[in-house]
DSSP file (Angstrom, degrees, kcal/mol; ACC not computed):
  #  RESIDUE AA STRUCTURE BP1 BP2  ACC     N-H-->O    O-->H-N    N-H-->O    O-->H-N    TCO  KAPPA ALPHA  PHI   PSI    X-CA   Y-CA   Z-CA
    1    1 A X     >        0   0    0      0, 0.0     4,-1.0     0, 0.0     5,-0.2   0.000 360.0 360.0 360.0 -43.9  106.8  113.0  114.5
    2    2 A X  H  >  +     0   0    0      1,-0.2     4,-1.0     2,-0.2     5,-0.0   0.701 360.0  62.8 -51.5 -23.1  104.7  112.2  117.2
    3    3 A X  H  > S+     0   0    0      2,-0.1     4,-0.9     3,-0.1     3,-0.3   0.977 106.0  42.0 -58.3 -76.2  102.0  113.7  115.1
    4    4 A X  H >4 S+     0   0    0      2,-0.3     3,-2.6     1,-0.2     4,-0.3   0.876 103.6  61.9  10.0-113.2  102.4  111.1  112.1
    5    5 A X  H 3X S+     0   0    0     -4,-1.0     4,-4.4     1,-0.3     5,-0.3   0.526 110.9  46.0 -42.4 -43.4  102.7  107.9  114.3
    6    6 A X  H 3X S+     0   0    0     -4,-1.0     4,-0.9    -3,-0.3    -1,-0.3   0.933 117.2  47.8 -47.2 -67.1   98.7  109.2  115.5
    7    7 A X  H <X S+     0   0    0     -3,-2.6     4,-3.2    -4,-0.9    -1,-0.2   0.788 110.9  44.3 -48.5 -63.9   98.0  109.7  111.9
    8    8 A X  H  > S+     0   0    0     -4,-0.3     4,-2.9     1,-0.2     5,-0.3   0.917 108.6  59.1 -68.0 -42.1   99.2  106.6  110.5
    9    9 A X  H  X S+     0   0    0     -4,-4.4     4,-0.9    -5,-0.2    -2,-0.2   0.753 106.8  44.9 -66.7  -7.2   97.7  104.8  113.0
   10   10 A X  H  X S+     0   0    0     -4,-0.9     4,-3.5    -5,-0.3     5,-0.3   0.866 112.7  47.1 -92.6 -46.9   94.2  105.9  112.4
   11   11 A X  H >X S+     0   0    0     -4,-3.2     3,-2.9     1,-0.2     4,-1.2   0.920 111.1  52.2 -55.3 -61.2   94.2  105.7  109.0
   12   12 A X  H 3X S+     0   0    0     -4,-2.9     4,-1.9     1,-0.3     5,-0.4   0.737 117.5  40.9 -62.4 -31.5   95.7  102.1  109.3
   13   13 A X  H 3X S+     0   0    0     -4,-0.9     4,-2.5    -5,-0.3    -1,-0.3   0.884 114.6  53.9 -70.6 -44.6   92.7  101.3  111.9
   14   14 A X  H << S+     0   0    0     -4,-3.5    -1,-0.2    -3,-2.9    -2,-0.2   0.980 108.6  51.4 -55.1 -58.7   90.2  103.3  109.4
   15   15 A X  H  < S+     0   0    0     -4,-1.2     3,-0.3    -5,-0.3    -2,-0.2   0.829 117.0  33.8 -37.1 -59.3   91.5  101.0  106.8
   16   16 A X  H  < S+     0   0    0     -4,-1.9     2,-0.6     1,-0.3    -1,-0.2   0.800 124.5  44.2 -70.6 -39.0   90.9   97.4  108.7
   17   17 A X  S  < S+     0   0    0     -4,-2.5     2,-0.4    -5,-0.4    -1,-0.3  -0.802  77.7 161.2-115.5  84.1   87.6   98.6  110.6
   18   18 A X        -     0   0    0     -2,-0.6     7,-0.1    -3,-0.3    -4,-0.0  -0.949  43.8-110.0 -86.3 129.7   85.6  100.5  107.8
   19   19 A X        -     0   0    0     -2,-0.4    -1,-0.1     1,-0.1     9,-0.0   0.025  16.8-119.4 -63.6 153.8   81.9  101.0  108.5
   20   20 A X  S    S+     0   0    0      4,-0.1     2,-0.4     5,-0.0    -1,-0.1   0.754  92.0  88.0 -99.5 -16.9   79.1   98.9  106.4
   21   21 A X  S  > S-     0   0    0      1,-0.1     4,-3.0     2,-0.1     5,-0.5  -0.284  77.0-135.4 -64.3 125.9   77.5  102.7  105.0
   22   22 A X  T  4 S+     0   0    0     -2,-0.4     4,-0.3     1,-0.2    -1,-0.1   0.701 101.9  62.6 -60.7  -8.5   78.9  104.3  101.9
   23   23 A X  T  > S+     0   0    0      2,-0.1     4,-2.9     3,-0.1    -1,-0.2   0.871 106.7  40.3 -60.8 -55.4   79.2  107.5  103.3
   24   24 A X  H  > S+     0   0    0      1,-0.2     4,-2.0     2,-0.2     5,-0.3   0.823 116.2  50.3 -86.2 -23.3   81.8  106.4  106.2
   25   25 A X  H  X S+     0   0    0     -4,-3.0     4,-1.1     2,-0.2    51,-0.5   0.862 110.8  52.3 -87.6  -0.3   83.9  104.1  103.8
   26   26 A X  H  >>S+     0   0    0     -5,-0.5     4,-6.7    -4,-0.3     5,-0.5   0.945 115.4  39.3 -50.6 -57.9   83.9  107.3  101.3
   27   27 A X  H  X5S+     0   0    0     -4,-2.9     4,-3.8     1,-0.3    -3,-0.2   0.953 113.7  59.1 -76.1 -30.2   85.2  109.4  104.3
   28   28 A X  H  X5S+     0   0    0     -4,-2.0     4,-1.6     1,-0.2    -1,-0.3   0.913 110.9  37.8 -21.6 -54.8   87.5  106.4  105.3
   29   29 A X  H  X5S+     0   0    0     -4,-1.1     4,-1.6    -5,-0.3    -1,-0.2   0.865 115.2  56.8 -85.4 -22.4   89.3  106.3  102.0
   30   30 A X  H  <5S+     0   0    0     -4,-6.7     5,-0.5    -5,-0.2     4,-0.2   0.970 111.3  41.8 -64.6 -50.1   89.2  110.2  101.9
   31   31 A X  H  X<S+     0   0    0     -4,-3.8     4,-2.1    -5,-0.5     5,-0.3   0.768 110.5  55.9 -42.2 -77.8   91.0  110.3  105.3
   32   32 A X  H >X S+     0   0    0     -4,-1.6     3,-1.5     2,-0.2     4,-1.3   0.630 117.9  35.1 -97.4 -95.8   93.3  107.5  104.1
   33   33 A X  H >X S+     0   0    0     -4,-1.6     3,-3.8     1,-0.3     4,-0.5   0.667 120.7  48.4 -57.9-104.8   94.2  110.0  100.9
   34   34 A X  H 3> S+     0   0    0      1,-0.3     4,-3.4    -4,-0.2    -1,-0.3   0.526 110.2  49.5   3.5 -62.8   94.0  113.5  103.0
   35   35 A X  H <X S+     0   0    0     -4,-2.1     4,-1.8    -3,-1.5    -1,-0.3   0.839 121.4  40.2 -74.6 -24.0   96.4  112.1  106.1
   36   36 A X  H <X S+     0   0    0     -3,-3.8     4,-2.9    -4,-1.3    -2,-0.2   0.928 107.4  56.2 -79.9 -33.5   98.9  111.0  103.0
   37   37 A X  H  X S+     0   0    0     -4,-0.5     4,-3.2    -5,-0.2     5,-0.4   0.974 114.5  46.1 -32.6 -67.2   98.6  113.9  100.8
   38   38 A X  H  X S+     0   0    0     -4,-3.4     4,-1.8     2,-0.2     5,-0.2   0.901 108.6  51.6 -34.3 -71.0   99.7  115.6  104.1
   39   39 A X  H >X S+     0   0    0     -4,-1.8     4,-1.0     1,-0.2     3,-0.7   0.836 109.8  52.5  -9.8 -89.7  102.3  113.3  104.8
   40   40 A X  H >X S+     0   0    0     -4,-2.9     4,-1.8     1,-0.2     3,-1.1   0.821 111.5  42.4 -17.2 -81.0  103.7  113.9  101.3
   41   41 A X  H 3X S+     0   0    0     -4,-3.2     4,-0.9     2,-0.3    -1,-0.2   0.771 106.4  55.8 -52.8 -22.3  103.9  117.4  101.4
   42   42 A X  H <<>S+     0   0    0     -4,-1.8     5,-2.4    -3,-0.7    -1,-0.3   0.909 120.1  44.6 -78.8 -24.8  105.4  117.7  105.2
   43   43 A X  H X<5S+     0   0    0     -3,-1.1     3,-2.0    -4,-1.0    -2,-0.3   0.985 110.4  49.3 -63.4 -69.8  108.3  115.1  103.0
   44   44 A X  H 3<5S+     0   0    0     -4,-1.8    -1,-0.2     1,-0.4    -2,-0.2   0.643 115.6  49.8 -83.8 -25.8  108.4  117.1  100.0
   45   45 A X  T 3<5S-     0   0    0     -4,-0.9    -1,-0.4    -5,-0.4    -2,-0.2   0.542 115.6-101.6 -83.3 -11.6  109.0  120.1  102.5
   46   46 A X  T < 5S+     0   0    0     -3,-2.0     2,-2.3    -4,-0.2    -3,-0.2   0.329  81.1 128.5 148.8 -70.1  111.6  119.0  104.6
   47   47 A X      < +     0   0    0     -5,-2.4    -4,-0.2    -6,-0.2    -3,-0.1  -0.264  22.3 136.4 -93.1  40.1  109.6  118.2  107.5
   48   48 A X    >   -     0   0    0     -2,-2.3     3,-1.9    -5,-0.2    -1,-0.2   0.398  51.6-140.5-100.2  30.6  111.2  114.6  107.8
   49   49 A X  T 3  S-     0   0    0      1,-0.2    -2,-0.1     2,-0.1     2,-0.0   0.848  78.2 -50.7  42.7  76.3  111.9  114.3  112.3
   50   50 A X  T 3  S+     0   0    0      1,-0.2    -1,-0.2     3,-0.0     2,-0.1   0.345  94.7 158.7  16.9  40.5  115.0  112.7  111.7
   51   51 A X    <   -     0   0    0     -3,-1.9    -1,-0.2     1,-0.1     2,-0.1  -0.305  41.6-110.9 -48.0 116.9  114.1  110.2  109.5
   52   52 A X     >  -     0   0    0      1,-0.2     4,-2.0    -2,-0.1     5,-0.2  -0.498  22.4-121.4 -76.8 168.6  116.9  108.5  107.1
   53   53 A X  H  > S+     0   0    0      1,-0.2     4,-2.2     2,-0.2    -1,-0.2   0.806 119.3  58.5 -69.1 -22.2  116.7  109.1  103.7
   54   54 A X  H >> S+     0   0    0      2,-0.2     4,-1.6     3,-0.2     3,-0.6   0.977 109.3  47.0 -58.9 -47.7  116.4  105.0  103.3
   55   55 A X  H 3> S+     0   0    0      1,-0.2     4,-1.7     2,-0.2     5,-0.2   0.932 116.8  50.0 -65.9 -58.4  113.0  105.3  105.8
   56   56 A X  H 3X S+     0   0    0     -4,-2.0     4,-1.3     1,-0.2    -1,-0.2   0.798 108.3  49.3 -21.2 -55.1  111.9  108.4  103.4
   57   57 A X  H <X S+     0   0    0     -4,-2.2     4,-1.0    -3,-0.6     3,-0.3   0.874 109.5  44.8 -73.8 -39.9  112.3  106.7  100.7
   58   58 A X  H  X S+     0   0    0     -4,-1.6     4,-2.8     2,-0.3    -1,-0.2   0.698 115.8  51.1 -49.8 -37.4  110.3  103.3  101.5
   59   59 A X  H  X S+     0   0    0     -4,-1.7     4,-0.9     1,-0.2    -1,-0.2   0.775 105.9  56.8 -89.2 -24.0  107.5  105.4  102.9
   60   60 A X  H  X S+     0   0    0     -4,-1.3     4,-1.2    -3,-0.3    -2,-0.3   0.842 110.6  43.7 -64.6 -52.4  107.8  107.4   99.5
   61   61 A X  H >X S+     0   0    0     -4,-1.0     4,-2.0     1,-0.2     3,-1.8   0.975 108.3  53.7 -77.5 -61.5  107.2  104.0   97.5
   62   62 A X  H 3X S+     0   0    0     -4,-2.8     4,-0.8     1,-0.2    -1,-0.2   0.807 107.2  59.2 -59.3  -5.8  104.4  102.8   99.5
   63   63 A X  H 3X S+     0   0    0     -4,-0.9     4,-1.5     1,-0.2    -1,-0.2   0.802 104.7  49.9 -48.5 -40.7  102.8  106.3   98.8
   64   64 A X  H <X S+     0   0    0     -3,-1.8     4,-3.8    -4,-1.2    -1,-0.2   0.923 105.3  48.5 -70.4 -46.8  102.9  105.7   95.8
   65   65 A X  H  < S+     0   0    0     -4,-2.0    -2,-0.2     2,-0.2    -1,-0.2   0.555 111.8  53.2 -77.5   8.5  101.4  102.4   95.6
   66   66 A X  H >X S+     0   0    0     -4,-0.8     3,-2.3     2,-0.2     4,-1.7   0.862 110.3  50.8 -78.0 -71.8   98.2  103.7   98.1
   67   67 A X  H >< S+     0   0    0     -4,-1.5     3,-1.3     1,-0.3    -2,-0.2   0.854 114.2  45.0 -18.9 -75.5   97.9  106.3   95.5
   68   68 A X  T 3< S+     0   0    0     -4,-3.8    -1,-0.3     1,-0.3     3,-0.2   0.565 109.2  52.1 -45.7 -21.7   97.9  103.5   92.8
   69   69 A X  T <4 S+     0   0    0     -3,-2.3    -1,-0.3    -5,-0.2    -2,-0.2   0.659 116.9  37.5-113.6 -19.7   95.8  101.4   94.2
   70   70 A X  S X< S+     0   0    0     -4,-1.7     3,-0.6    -3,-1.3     2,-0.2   0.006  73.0 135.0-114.9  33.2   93.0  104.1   94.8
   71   71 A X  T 3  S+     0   0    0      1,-0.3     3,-0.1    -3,-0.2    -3,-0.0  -0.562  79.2   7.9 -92.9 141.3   93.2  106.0   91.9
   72   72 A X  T 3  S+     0   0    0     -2,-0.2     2,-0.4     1,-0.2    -1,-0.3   0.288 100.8 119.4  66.0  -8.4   89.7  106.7   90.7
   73   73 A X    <   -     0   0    0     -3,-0.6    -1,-0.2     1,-0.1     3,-0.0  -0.728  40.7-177.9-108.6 151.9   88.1  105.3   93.5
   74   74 A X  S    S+     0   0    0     -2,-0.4     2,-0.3     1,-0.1   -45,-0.1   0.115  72.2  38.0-131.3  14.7   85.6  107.1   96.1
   75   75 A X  S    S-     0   0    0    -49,-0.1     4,-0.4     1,-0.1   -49,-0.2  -0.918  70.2-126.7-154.0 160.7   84.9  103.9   98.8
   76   76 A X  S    S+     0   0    0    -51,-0.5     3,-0.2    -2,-0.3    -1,-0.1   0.661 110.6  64.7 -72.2 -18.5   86.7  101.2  100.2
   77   77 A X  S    S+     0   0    0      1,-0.2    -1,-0.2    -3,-0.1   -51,-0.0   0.231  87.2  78.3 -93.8  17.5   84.2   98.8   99.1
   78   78 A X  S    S+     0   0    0      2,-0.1    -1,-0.2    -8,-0.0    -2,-0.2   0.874  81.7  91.9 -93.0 -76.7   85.5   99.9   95.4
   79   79 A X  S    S-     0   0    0     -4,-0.4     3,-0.1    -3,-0.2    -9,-0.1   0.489  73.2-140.3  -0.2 109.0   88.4   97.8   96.0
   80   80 A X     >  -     0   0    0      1,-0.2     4,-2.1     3,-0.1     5,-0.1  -0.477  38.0 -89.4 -92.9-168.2   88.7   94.4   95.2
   81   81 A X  T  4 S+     0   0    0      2,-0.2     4,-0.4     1,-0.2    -1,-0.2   0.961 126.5  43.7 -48.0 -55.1   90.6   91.5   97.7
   82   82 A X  T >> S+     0   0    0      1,-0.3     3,-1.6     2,-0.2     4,-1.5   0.933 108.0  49.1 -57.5 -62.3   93.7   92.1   96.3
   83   83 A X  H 3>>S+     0   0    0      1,-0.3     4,-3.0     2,-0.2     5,-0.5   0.979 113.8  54.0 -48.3 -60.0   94.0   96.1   96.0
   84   84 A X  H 3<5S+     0   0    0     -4,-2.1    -1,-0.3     1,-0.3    -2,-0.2   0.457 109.2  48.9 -90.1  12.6   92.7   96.0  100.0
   85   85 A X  H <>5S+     0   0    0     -3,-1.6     4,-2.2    -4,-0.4    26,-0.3   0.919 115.5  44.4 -56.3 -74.8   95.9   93.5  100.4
   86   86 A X  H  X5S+     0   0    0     -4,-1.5     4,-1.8     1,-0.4     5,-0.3   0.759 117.4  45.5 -16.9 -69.2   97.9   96.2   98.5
   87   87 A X  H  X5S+     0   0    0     -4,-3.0     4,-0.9    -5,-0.2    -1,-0.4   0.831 108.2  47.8 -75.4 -18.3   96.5   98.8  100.5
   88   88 A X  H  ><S+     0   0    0     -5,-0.5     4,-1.7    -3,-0.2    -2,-0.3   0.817 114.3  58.1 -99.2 -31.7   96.6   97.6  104.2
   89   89 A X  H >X S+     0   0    0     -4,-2.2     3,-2.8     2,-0.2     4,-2.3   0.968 104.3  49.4 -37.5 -75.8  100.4   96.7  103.1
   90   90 A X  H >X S+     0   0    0     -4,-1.8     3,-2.2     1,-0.3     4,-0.8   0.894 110.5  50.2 -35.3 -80.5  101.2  100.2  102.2
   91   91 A X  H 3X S+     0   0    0     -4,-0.9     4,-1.9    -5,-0.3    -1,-0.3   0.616 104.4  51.4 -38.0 -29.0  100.0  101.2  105.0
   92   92 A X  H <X S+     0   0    0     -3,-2.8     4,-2.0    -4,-1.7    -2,-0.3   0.915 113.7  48.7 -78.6 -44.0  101.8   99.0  107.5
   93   93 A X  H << S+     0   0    0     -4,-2.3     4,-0.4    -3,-2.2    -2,-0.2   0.443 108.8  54.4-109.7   8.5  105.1   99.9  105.9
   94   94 A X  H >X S+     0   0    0     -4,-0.8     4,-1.9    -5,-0.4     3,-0.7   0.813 111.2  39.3 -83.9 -69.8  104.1  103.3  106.1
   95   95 A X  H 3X S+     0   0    0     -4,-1.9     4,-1.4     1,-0.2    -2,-0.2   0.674 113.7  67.5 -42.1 -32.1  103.3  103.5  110.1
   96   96 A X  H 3X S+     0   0    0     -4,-2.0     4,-2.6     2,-0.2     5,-0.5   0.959 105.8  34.8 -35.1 -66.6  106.6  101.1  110.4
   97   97 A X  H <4 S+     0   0    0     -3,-0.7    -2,-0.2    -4,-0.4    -1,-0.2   0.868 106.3  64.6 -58.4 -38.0  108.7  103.5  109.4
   98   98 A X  H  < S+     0   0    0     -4,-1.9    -2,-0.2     1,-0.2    -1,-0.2   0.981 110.7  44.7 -22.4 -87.1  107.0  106.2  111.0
   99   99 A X  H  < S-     0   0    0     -4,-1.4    -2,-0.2     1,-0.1    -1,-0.2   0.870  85.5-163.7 -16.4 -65.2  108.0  104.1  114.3
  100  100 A X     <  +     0   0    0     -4,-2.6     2,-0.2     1,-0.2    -3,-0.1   0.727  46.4 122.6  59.4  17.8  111.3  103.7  113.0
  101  101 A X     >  -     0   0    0     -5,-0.5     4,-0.9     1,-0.1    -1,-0.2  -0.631  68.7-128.3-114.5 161.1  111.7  100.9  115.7
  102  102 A X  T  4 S+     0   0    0      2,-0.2     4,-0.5    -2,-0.2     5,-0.4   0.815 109.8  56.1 -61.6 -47.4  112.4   97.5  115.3
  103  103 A X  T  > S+     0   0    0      1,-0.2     4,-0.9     2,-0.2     3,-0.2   0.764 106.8  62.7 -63.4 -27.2  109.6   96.1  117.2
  104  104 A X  T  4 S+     0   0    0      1,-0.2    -2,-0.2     2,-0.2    -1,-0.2   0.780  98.9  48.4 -51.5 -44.3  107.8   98.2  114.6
  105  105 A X  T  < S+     0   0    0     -4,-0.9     3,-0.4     1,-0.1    -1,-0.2   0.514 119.7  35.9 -85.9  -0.1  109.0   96.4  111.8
  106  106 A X  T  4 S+     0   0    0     -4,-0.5    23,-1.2    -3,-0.2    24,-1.0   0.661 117.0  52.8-112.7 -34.2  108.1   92.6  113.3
  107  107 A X  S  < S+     0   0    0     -4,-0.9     2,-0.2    -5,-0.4    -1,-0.2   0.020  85.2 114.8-103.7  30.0  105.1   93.7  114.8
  108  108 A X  S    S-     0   0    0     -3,-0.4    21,-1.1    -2,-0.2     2,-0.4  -0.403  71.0-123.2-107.2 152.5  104.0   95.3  111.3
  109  109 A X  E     -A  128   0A   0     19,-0.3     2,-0.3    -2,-0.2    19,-0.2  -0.905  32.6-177.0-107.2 135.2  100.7   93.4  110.0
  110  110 A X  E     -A  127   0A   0     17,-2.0    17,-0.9    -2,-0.4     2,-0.4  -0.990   2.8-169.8-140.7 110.1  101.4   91.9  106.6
  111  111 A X  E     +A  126   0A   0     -2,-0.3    15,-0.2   -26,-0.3     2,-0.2  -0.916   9.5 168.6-115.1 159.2   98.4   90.0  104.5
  112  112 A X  E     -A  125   0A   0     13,-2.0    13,-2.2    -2,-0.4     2,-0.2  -0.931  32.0-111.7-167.1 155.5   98.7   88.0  101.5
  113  113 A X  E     -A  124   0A   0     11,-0.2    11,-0.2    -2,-0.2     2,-0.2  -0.695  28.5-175.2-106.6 150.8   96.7   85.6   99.3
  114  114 A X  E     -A  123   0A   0      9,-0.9     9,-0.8    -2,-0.2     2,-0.5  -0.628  19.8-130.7-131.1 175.4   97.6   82.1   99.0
  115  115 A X  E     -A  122   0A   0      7,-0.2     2,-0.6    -2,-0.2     7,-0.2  -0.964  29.7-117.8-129.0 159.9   95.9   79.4   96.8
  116  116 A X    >   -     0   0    0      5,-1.9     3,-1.5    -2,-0.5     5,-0.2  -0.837  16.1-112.1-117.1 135.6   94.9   76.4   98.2
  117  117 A X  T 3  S+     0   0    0     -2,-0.6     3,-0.1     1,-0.3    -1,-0.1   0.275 106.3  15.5 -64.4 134.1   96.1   72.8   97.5
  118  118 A X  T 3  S+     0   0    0      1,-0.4    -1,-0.3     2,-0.0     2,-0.2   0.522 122.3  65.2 132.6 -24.7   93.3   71.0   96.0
  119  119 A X    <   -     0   0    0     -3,-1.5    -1,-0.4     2,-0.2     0, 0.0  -0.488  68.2-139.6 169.9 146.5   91.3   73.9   95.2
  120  120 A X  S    S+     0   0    0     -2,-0.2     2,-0.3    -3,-0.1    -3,-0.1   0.306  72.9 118.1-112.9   4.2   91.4   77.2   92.8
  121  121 A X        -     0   0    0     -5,-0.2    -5,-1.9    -6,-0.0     2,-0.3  -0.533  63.4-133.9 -77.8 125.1   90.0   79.1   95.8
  122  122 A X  E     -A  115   0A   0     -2,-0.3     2,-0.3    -7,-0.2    -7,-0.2  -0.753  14.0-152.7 -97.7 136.2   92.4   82.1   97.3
  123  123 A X  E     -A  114   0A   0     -9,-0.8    -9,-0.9    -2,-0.3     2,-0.7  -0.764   5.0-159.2 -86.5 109.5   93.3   82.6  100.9
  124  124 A X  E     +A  113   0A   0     -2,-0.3     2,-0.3   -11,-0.2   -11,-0.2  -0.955  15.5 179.0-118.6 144.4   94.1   85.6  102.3
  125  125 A X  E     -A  112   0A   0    -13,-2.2   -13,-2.0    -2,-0.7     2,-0.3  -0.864   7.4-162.6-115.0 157.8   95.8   85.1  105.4
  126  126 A X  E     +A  111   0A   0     -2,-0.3   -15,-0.2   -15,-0.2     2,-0.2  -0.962  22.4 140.1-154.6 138.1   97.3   88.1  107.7
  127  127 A X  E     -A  110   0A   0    -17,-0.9   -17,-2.0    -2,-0.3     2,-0.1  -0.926  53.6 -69.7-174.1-179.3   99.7   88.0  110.3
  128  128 A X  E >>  -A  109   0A   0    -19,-0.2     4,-1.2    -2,-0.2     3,-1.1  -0.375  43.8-116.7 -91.4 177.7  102.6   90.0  111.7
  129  129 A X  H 3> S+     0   0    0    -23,-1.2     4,-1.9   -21,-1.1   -22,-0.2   0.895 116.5  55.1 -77.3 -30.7  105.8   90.2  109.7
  130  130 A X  H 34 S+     0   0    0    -24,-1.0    -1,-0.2     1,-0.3   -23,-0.1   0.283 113.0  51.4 -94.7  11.0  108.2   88.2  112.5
  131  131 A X  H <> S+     0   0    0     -3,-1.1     4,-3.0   -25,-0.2     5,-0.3   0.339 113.5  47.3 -88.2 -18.4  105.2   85.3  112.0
  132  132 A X  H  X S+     0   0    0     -4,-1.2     4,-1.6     1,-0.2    -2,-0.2   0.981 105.4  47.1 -48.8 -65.2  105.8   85.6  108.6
  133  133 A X  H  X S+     0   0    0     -4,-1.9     4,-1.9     1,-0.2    -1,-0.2   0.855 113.5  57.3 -77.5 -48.6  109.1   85.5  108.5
  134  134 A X  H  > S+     0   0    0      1,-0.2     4,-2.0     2,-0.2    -1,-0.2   0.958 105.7  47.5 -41.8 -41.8  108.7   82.1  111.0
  135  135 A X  H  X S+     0   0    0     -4,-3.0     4,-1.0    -3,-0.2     5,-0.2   0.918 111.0  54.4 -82.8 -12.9  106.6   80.2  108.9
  136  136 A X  H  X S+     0   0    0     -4,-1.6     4,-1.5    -5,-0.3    -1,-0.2   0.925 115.9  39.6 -34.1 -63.3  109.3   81.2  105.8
  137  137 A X  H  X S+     0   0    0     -4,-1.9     4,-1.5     2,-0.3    -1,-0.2   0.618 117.0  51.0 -94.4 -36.3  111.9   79.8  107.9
  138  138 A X  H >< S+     0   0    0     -4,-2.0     3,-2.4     2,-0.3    -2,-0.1   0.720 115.2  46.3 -67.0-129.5  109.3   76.5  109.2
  139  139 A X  H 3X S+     0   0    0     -4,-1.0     4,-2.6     1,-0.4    -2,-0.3   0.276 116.0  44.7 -76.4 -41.6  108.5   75.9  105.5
  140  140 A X  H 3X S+     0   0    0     -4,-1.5     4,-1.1    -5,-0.2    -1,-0.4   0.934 106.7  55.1 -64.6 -40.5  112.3   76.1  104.6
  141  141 A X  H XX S+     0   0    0     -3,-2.4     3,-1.5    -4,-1.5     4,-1.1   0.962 111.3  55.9 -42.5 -72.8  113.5   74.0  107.3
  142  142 A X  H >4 S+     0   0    0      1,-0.3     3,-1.7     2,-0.3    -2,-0.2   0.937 108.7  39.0 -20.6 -73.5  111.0   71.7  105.8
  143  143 A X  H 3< S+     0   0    0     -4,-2.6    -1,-0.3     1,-0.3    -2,-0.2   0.667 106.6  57.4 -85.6   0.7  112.0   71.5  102.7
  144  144 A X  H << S+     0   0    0     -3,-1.5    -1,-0.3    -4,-1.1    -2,-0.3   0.350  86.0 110.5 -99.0   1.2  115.7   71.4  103.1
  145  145 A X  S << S-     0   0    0     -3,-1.7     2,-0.5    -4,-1.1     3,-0.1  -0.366  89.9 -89.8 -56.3 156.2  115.0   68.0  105.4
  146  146 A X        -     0   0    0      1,-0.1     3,-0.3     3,-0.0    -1,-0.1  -0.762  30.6-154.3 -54.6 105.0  116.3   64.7  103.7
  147  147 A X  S    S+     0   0    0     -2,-0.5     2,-0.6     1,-0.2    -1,-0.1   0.856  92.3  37.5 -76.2 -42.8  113.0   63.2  101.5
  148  148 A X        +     0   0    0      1,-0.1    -1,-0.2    -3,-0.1     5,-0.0  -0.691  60.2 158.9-124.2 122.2  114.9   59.8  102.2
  149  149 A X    >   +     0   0    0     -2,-0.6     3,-1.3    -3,-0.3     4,-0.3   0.380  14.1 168.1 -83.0 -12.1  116.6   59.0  105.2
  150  150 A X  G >  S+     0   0    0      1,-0.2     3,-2.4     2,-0.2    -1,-0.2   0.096  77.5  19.4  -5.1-122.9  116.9   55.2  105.2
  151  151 A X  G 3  S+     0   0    0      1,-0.3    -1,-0.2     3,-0.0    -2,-0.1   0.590 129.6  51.2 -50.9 -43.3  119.4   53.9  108.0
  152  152 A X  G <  S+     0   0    0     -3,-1.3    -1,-0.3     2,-0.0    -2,-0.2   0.613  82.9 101.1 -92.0   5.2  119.0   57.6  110.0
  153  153 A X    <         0   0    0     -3,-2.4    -5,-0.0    -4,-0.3    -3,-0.0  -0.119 360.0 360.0 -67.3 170.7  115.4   57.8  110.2
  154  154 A X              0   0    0      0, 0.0    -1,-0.1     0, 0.0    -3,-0.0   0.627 360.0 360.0-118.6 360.0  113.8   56.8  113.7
């Protein structure tokens, strides 16, 4: 298992830090595909370190959607914003599970594009999942407040 957490964590690193030549983001996205192929098979075998079948299974869907997202393509710089959203997901919620820890899942990197008010210009912003999940909880907080308050405002 300890083998994997190494794995995943390179690709995810390969993924983030890819190199400005087309030769090293080819072998980037090849690693990326190689070290999951692998994955896959040591799963398809067996070979799952006491893994639940829920953890399998999640690591099983984001496989697929790395798969999907790089089908046909031979660089990262093939990619467009969105697919390299899509892909650096996958990947975190593959090495999460890997982990199988809690601190694993908060401390998971999550990006996503946002639109901005004013503006038709998209945002991507990136952060870990337990900021995520704050500014969810901020922005709800918000918006469950009283819009008029008369007598109890200060």
């Amino acid at each position: 298992m300890k083998r994997w957490i190494w794995l995943v964590v390179l690709t995810t690193a390969m993924a983030a830090a890819t190199a400005q030549e087309p030769t090293a983001q080819q072998d980037g996205l090849q690693m990326i595909l190689t070290q999951q192929q692998q994955l896959q098979r040591d799963l398809d075998d067996g070979k799952t370190s006491g893994m639940t079948t829920r953890q399998v299974n999640i690591i099983r869907k984001s496989q697929r959607e790395v798969f999907a997202v790089t089908e046909g393509k031979t660089h990262l710089d093939q990619l467009t914003m969105e697919e390299k959203v899509r892909l650096e997901n996958a990947l975190e919620r593959i090495n999460a599970e890997v982990k199988g820890t809690r601190a694993g899942q908060d401390s998971k990197q999550v990006c996503w594009r946002e639109k901005q008010t004013g503006t038709t210009v998209n945002v991507t912003r990136c952060g870990t999942e337990a900021e995520m999940r704050e500014a969810r909880e901020g922005a709800r907080d918000f918006l469950e407040r009283p819009k008029v308050c008369g007598d109890r405002c200060g």
